[in-house]
N, C-alpha and C positions, 0 to 999 in steps of 0.2 A: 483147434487149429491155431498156430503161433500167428499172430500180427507183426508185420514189419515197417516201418516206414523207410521209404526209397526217398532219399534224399541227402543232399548235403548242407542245407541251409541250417542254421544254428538255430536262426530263432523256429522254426518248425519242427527244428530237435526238441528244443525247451517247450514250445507248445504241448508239443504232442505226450512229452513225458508226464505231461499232468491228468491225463487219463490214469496213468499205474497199468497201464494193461501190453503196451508197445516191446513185446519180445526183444528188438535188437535193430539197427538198420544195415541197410542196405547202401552201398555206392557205387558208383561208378566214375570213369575218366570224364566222361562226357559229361555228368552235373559239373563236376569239378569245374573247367572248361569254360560253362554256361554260367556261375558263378564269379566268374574270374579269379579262382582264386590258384595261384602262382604257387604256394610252397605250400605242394601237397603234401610232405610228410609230417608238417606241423598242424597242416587241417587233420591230419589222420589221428595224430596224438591229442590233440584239442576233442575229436568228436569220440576217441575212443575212451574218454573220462565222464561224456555223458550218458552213455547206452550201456545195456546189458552187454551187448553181442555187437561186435563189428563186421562188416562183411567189405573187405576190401581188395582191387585187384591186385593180382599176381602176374606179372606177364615176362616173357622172354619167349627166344626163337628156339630152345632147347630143355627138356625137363631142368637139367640140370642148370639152367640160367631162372626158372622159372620156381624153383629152389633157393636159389640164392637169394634172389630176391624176395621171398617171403623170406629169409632168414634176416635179413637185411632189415625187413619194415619189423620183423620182432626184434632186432636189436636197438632199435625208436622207443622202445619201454612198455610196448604192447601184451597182453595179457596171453599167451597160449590157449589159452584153453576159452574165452572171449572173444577171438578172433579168426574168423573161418575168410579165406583166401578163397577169393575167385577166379577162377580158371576158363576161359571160353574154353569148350569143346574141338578136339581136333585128335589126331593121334599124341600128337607131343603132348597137350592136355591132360589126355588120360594116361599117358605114362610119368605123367608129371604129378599126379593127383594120385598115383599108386603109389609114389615115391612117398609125397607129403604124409598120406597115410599113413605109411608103416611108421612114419616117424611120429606120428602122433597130433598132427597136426589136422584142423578141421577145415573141410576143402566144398567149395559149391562151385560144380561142373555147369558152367551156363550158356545161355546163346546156344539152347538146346532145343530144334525144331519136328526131331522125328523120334519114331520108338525104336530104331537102331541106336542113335546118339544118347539116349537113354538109359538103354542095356550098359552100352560098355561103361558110361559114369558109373551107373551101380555096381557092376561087376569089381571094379576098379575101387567102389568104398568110399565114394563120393557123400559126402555128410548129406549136402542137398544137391538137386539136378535140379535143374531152373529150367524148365521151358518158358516163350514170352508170348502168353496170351495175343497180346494187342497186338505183337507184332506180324504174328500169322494171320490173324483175320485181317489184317493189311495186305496181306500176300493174298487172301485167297484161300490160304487153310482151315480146317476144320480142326481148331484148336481146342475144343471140346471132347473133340473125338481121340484127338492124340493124348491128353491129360487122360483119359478113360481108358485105354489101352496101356500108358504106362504102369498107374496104379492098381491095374489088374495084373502086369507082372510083378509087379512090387510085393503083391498078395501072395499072388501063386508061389510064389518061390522065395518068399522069405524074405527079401532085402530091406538092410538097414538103411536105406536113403532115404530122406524126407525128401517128398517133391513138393519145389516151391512154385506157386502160382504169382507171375512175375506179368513186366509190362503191364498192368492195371490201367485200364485208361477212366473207368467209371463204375458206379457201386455196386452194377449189375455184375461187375465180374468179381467182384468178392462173394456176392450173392451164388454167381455160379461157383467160386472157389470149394464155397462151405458144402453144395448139393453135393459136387464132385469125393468131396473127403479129401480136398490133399492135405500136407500136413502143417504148410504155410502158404501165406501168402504176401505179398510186399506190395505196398500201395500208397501213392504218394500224399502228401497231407492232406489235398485239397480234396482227396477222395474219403480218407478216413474219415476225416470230418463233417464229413455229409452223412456217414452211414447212421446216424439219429434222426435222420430229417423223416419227416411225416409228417404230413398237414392232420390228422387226426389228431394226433398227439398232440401238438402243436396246440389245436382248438380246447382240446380236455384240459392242456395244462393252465391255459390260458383261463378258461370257467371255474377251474378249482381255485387260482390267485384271486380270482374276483370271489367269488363265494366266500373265500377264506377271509378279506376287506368285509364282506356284508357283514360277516359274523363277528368277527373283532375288532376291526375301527370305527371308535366313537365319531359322533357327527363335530365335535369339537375341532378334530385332526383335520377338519377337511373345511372349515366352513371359513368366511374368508373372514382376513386377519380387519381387514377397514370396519369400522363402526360407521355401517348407512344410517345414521338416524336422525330424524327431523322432528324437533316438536313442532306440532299444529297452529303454536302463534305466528311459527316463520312464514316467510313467504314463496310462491312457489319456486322462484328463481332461484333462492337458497337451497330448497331442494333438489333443482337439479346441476347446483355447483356440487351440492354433494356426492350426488347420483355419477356425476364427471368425477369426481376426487377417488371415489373407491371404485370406478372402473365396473361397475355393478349397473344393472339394468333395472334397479328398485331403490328404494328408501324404508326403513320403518316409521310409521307416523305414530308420536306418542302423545301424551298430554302432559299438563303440569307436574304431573306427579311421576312422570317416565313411563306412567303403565302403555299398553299399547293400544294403538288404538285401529291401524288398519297398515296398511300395506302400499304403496303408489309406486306404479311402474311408469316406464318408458313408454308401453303401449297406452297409456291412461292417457300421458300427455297428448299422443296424438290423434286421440280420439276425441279429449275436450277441444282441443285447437280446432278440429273438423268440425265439432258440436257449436262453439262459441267463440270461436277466431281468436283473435292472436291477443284480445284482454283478456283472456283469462292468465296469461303470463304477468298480472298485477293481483291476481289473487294471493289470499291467503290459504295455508294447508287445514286450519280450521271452517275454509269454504266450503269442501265437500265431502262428502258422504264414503264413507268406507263399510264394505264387507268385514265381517268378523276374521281375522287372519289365518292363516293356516301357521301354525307353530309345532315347533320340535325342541325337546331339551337336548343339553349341549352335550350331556352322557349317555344320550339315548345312540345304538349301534347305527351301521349306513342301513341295514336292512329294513331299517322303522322306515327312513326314510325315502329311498326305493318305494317303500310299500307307499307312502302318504303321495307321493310324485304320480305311481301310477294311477293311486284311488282317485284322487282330486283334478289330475291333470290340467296342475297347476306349473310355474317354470320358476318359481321361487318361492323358499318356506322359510322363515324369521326361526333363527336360532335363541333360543331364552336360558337364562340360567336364574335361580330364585326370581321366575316370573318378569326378569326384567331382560329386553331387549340385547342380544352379546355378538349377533352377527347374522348372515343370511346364508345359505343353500343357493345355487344356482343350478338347475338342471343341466345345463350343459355342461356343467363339473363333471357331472356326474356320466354322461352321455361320453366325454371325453378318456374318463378312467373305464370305460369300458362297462360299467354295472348300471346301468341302463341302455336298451338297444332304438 
């Protein structure tokens, strides 16, 4: 089934041609109009250098006016064989559209609402018959039903007309285009570009970029650029100037020698404060007592450290490189990239 996009906006031209897949478009007066755009024979030349296929109107009160004027907009430097002329349905229409034909020119019979106005476009050699979806179930009609009735004559008896599945107002009706089997359909950008949407997909693609981070970014790429580190002579207030400077929720505590020596959070402070009031803000970070630290090297993957976050259900882990102190982990880094829930 050919894809069309119904529109005259430029930049939803250029969008939409970076799919590769967009048959040709579709216009009409009315976008034109809503656009505002005034010199429509230079929008027509301008949009007929972006698309495959143009599809643009044709109109007068007599075949023969209705002729002219498609000769007219090909004398604009339009491609023949590029450009298929629209014709609303009427008699003059389809005498106009018989005419075009023989001459070789490619014609869509549209503003086609019943399976009489159908026949005579195809009879007559109509390239495509446009019936408008959206606009019969605005009426009232069973535009399902007429699309199913034409392309069963279409069958029956041979006819070369594509029928185009027109008026689109949302994705269920490309959805219905494709059950139906017509042979296009034209649909505006705002619909095309939905017809990927799935929250499934969506979730999957989402679990494979993170999976795809656990597996191959180092904990290096992620851990943060501030050196939290406090030797144990300093005092605690230095610690938490530093703790303030790197925007970090910890410090590494090391000794004389840089080796490490334990770990001191946010939560520590307020738990001593509660334990020992507000002198212990004159201590020293060789006053108290540290747990042995949880550590990661700085080339080990994110999945090590996933793994260390869940197992220890800890909220930060000292990044080391040859044993010495290079930076910290924050869980909530990590909660935030999504590869912790």
């Amino acid at each position: 089934m050919e894809l069309y996009l119904d529109s005259v906006d430029f930049k939803e031209v250029e969008e939409s041609a970076q799919l590769g897949i967009i048959a040709g478009l579709t216009t009409t007066p009315t976008f034109m109009h809503r656009h505002g755009i005034t010199d429509i024979d230079a929008a027509i030349v301008k949009l007929s250098k972006m698309v495959k296929v143009l599809q643009i109107e044709a109109l007068g009160n007599t075949p023969a006016e209705i002729l002219a004027e498609a000769e007219r907009q090909l004398a604009l430097g339009l491609d023949p064989k590029k450009t298929v002329f629209k014709i609303p349905v009427s008699n003059i229409g389809i005498a106009a559209c018989k005419i075009l034909r023989d001459k070789g020119y490619l014609v869509n019979v549209h503003l086609v609402y019943t399976l009489n106005q159908a026949y005579l476009a195809m009879e007559a050699g109509a390239t495509y018959v446009c019936p408008l979806a959206g606009r019969m179930q605005d009426n009232g009609i069973d535009a399902l039903t007429v699309f199913d009735q034409i392309l069963e004559v279409v069958h029956k008896y041979n006819y070369s007309s594509k029928i185009m599945f027109s008026s689109v107002r949302h994705t269920e009706h490309v959805r219905n285009a494709l059950e139906l089997g017509v042979h296009t359909v034209t649909a505006p950008w705002s619909v095309i570009k939905k017809l990927n949407d799935n929250h499934l997909t969506a979730v999957g693609t989402s679990q494979f970029v993170e999976h795809t981070k656990l597996m191959t970014v180092r904990v290096r790429e992620v851990a943060s650029e501030h050196q939290a580190t406090i030797a144990s002579s300093k005092a605690l207030i230095d610690a938490l100037v530093t703790m303030t400077d790197s925007g970090l929720g910890a410090v590494t505590v090391t000794d004389e020698s840089g080796n490490i020596k334990g770990i001191f959070t946010d939560g520590d402070l307020r738990r001593k404060i509660k334990d020992n009031g507000q002198n212990v803000l004159s201590s020293k970070m060789a006053d108290f007592e540290y747990k042995s630290p949880l550590t990661i090297n700085a080339d080990a993957l994110l999945y090590d450290a996933v793994k260390l976050f869940k197992e220890h259900q800890v909220d930060q882990i000292i990044v080391t490189e040859d044993n010495k102190p290079k930076g910290m982990i924050d869980i909530q880094d990590f909660v935030k990239m999504g590869l912790i829930g």
